[in-house]
C-alpha positions in Angstrom: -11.3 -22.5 15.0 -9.8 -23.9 11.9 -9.7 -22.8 9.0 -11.0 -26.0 7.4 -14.3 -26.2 9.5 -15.4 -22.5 7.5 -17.6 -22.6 4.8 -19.2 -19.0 5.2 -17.3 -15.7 6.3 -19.2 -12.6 7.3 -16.6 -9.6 6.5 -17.2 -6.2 8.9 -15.9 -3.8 6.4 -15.4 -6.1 3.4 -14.7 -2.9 0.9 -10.9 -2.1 2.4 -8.5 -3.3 0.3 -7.0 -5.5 2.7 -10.6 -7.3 3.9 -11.5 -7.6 0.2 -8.3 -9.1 -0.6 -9.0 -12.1 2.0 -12.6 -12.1 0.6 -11.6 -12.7 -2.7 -9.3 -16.1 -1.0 -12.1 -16.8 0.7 -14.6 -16.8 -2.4 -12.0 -18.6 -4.8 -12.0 -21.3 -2.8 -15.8 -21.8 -3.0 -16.8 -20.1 0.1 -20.1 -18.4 0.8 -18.9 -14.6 1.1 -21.0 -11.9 2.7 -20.2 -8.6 4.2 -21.2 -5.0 5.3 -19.6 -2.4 4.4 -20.2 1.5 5.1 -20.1 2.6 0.9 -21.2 1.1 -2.4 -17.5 1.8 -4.3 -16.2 0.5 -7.7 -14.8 -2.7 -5.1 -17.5 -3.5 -3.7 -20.0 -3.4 -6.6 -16.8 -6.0 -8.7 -16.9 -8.7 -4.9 -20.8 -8.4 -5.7 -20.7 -9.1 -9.7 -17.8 -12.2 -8.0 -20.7 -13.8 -6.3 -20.3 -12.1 -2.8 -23.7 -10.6 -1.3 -22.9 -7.0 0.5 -25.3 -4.2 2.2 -24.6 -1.0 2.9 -27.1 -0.3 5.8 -25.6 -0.6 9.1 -28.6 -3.2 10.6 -27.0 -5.6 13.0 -29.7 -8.1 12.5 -28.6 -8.7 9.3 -25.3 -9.8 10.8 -25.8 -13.9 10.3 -27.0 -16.1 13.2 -23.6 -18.2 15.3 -23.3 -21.3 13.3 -19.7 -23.5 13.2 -19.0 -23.1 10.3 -19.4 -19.3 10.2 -16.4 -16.8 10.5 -16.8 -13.5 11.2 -14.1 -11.3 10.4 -13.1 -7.7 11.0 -10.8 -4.9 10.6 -9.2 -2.3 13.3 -10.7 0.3 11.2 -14.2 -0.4 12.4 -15.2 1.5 15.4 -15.2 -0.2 18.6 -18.8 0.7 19.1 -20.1 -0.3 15.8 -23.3 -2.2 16.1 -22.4 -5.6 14.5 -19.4 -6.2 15.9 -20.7 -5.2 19.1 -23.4 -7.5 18.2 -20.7 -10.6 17.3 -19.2 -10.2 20.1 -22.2 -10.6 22.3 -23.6 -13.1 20.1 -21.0 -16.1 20.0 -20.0 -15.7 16.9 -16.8 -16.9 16.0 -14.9 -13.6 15.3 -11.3 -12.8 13.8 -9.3 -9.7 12.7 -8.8 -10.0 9.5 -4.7 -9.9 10.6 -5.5 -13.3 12.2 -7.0 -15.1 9.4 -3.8 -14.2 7.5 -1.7 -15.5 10.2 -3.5 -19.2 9.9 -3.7 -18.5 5.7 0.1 -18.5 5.7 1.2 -20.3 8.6 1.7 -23.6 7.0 3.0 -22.2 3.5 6.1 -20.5 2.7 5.2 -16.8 3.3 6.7 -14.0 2.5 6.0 -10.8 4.3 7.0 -7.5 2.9 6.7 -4.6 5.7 7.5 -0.7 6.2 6.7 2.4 6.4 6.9 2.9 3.3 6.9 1.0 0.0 4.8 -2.0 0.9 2.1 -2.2 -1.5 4.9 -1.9 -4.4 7.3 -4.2 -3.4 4.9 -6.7 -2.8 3.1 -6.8 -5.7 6.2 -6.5 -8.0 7.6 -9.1 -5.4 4.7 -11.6 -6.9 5.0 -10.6 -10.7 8.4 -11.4 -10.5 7.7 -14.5 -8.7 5.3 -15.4 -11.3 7.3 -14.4 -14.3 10.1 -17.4 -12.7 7.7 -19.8 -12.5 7.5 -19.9 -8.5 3.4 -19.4 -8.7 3.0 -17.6 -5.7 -0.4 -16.3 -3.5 -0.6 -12.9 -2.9 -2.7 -10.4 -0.7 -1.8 -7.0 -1.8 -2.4 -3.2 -0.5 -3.6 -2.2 -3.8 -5.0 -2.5 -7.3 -2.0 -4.7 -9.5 -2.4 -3.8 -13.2 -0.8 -6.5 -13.8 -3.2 -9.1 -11.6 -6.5 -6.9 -12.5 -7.0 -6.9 -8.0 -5.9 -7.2 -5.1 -5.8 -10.8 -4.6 -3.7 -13.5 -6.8 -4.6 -17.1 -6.5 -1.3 -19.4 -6.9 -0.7 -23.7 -6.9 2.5 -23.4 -4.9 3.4 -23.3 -1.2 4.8 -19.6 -1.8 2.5 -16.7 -0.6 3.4 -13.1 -0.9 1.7 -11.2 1.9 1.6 -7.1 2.8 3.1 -7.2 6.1 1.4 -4.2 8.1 2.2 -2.1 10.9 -0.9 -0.7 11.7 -2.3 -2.3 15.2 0.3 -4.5 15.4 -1.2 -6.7 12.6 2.0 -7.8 11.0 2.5 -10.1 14.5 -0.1 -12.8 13.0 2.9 -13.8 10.5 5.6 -16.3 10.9 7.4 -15.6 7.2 10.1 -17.9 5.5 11.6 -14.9 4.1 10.7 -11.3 5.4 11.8 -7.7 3.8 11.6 -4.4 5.6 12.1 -1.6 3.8 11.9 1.5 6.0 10.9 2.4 10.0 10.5 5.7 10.0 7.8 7.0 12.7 3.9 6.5 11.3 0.9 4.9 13.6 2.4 6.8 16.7 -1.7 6.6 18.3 -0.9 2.9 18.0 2.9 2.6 19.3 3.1 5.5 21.5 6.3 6.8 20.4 9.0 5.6 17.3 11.2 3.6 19.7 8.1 1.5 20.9 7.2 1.3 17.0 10.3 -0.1 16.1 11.0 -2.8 19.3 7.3 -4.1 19.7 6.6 -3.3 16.1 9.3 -4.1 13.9 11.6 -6.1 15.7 9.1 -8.0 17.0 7.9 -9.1 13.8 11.8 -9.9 12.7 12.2 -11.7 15.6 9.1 -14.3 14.4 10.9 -15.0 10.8 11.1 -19.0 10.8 14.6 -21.0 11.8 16.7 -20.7 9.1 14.7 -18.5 7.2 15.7 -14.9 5.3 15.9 -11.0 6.5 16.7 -8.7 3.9 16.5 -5.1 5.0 17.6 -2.1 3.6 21.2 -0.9 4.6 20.7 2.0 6.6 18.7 0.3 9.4 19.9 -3.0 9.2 21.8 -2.4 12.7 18.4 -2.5 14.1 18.0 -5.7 13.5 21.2 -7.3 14.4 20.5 -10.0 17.5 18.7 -12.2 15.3 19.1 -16.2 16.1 19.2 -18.5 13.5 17.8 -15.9 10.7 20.1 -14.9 8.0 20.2 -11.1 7.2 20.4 -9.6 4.0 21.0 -5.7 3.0 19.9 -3.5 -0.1 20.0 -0.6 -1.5 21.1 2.0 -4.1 25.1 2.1 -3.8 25.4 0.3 -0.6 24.0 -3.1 0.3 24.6 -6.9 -0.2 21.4 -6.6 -2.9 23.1 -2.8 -4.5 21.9 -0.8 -7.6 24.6 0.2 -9.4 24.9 2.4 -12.2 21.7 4.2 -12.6 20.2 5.8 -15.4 17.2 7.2 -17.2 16.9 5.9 -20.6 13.9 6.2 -23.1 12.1 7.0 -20.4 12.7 4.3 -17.8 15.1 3.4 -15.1 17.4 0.8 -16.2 20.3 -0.5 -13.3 22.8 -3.4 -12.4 22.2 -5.2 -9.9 25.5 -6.6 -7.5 24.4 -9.9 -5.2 26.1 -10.7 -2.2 28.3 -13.5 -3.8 29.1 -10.6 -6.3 27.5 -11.5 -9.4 26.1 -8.8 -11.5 23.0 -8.5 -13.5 23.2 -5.7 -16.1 20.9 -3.8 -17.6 17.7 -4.7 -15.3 14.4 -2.1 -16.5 12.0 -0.6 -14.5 9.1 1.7 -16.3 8.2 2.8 -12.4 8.7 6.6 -11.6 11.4 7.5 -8.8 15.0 6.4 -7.5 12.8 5.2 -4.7 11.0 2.7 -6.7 14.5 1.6 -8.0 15.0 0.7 -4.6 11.8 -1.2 -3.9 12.7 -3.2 -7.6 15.7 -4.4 -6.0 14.3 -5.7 -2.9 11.5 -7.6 -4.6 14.5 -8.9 -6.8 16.4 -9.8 -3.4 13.6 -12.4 -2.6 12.9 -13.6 -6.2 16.8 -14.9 -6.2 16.4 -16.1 -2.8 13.1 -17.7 -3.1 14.8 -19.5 -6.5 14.1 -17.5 -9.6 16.7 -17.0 -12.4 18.3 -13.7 -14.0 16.4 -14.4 -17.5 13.1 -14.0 -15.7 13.9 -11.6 -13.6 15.0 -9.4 -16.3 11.6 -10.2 -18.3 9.2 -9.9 -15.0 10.4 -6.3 -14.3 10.8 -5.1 -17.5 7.0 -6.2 -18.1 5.9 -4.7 -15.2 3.1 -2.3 -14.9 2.0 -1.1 -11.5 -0.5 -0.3 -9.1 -3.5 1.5 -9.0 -2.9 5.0 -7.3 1.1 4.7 -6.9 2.3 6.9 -9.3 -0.7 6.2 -12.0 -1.2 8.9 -14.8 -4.9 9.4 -15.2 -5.3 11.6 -17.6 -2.2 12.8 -20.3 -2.3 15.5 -23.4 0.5 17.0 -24.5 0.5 19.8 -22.0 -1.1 18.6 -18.9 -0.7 15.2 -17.2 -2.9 14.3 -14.2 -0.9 11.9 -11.6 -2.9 9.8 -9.0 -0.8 8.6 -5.7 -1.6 7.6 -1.8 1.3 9.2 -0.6 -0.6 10.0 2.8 3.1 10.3 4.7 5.6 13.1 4.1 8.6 10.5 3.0 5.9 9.2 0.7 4.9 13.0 -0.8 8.7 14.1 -0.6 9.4 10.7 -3.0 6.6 11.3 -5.3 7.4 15.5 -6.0 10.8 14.1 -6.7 9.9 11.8 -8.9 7.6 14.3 -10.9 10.5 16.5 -10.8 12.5 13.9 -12.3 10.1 12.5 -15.1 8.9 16.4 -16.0 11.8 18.9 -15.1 9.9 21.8 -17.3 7.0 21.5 -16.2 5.5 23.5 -13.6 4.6 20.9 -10.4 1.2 21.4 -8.9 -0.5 19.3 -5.7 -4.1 18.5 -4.2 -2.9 17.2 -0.8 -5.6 15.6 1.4 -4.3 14.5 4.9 -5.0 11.4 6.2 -6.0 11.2 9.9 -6.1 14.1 12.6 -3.3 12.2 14.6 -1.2 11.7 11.4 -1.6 15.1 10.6 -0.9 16.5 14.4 2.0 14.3 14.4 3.4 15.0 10.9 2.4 18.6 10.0 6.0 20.1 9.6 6.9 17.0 7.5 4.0 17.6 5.1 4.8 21.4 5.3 8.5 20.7 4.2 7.4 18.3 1.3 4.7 20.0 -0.2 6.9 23.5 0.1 8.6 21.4 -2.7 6.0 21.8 -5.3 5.1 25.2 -7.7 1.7 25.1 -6.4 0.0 23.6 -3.4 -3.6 22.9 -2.7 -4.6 21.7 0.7 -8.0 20.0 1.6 -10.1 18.7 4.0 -8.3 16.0 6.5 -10.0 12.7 5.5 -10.6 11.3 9.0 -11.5 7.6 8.2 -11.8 6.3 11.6 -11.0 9.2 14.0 -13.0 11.4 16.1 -11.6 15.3 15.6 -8.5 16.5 17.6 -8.9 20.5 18.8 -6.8 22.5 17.0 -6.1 19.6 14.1 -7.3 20.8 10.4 -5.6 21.2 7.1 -4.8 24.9 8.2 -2.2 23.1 10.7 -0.3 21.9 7.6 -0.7 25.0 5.7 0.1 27.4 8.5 3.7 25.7 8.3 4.4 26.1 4.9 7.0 28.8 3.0 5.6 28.2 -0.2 3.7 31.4 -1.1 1.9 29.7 -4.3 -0.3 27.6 -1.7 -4.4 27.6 -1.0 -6.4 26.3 1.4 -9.8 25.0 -0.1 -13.0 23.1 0.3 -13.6 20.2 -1.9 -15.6 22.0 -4.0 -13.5 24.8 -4.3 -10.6 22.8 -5.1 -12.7 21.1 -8.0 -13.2 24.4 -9.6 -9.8 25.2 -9.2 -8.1 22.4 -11.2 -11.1 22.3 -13.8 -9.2 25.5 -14.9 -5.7 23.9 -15.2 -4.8 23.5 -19.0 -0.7 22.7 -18.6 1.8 21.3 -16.2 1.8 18.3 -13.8 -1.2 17.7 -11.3 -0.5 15.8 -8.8 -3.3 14.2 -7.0 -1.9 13.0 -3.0 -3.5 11.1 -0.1 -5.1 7.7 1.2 -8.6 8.9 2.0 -11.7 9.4 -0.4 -9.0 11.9 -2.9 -9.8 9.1 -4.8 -13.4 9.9 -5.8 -12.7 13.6 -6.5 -9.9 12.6 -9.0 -12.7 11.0 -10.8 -14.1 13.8 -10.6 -11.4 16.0 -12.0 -10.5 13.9 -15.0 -14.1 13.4 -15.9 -14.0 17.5 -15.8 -10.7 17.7 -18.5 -12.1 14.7 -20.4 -15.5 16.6 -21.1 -13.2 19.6 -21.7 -11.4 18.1 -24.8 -14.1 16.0 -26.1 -16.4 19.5 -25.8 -13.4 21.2 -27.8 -13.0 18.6 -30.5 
């Protein structure tokens, strides 16, 4: 099928962020949009008031009749077994992971496509602002929430589109980009790969190896010899101290990281600002800069896109702030990702006492990681553990929460129910919260800020 026979697309799953992000492309470009998806959510109901018709009842014959100009698309996440896409692929419907509808989005524009363990969903969307900011106009599908784009989705007149290159089934393999950044390969979607070897040469390097002729590679320093029998593909490093991109000089002031930045031909740009939390993120600023100057944006607006940026929705975000408690919101959901975000707390608050609600994500990502989350959350004052979030997954014998827990030194830890944990953290009145994982955590820190809101409005 091509793209330009489509004038309706049927989403399986339309509420993930990713789905909803090709929804919204869809929909802008006058598309009828429908979808199913398993949970009315703050998403879904904003598709809905943007013209798109969802249900939340799993009844396959409301999955439309075959028509040609019908596309049906889904996501990995959906079970196998799952009635409508059973039913659409019985049916002769014409149907599409949502992975290969990106591949034929981009295929004829200039794409860029951020991947990595870690660090996507950042670096991509500060990647576009600073795109933007130069006046390059870019498309963009993003992981997350942008502040700064009010979605996930930004709709752009040029050729450029900036696209979250993911790992997970292989989905990253749909993209052929003009200029692609990898920021890290550490082991993650091991029921996928098999093991991290497999991960990196039909993952990683596979995907490297399908940048276009003459096209760009910028990767950070430490793996770059990974990636060194690439034809025809120029390769670019970065990094903090080391790197043909390199952050030099960093520093903390007013509150904010401000750094030079050293390009390959040796040019420094002094003084670049970023208000975003963590050495890490310093890092992920200066690959997103590597591709503005490569894609043909200038210093000034470099220096004005990143200064004015503001960040994504549940990396890093401070819900709720008095003068002695602050509530912090992230997805860390691997332990490089919580080790990164207790550092960066640590960092922003060094006299505050550091406390954590961790939710694991997965029972494979918690049966393969467990010592990892052990190690990083043994990191903070106080640890909560909940609840693994399994999202997809049937249950693994022996795999819970008390796995993590069980590995941990830190003798300030607990291991609670939902509920429990809720009634725990209605009690907190100083310090740092910090509020980790990439399943529903999200609807109990509602919860929990809604609890300290009524609290002070109660006391005033």
């Amino acid at each position: 099928m091509q793209l330009s026979d489509v004038r309706r697309v049927y989403f399986i799953g339309i509420g993930g962020i990713g789905m909803s992000a090709v929804a919204r492309y869809f929909r802008s470009r006058g598309f009828e949009v429908m979808g199913y998806d398993k949970t009315a959510t703050t998403l879904t109901r904003t598709l809905e008031a943007e013209g798109m018709q969802i249900h939340y009842t799993a009844r396959p014959e409301l999955l439309p009749a075959p028509a040609a100009d019908l596309l049906v698309v889904y996501t990995p996440a959906i079970p196998t077994d799952f009635a409508e896409l059973q039913r659409a692929r019985a049916g002769g419907h014409t149907l599409m992971k949502r992975s290969q509808v990106l591949g034929l989005i981009s295929e004829a524009m200039q794409c860029v496509g951020i991947a990595g363990t870690h660090g996507k969903t950042t670096t991509t969307t500060i990647t576009t602002y600073l795109m933007m900011t130069a006046g390059l106009d870019p498309s963009a599908f993003l992981g997350g929430i942008a502040r700064d784009f009010d979605g996930n989705y930004v709709h752009g007149d040029s050729d450029w589109v900036v696209v979250e290159a993911d790992e997970y089934d292989r989905s990253f393999l749909t993209l052929h980009p003009e200029i692609a950044v990898i920021l890290s390969t550490d082991p993650d979607h091991l029921d996928i790969y098999g093991d991290h070897e497999k991960m990196i040469e039909t993952g990683y390097r596979a995907y490297a190896r399908q940048i276009k002729a003459g096209g760009q590679l910028i990767v950070r320093y430490d793996i770059a010899d990974q990636f060194t029998d690439l034809d025809s593909v120029l390769v670019s490093t970065f990094g903090i101290g080391r790197g043909d991109f390199c952050a030099h000089n960093i520093r903390v002031v007013d509150g904010a990281f401000e750094f030079d930045l050293r390009e390959p031909d040796g040019h420094l740009i002094q003084n670049l600002r970023t208000a975003l939390p963590g050495r890490h993120n310093v890092e992920n600023a200066v690959a997103a800069c590597a591709v503005t100057r490569l894609a043909g944006g200038d210093e000034v607006h470099l220096r004005e896109g990143l200064a004015n940026f503001h960040g994504i929705a549940r990396r890093f975000e401070t819900v709720y702030r008095t003068d002695e408690l602050v509530i912090i919101d992230d997805y860390a959901h691997h332990p490089t990702e919580l080790d990164a975000t207790i550092r960066a707390a640590r960092e922003l608050y060094p006299d505050r006492t550091i406390r954590g609600v961790f939710q694991p994500h997965l029972y494979s990502r918690t049966q393969d990681f467990a010592p990892g989350f052990a190690r990083a959350l043994d990191r903070l004052d106080e640890a909560i553990i909940i609840p693994i979030y399994p999202a997809r997954e049937a249950p693994i014998a022996g795999v819970t929460s008390q796995l993590v827990y069980g590995m941990m030194k830190n003798e300030k830890r607990r291991l609670l129910t939902d509920v429990q944990m809720l009634e725990v953290t209605a009690q907190l009145t100083d310090g740092v919260l910090l509020l980790l994982g990439a399943g529903n955590i999200d609807a109990l820190v509602q919860r929990i800020v809604a609890q300290h809101t009524k609290t002070v409005h109660h006391g005033e």
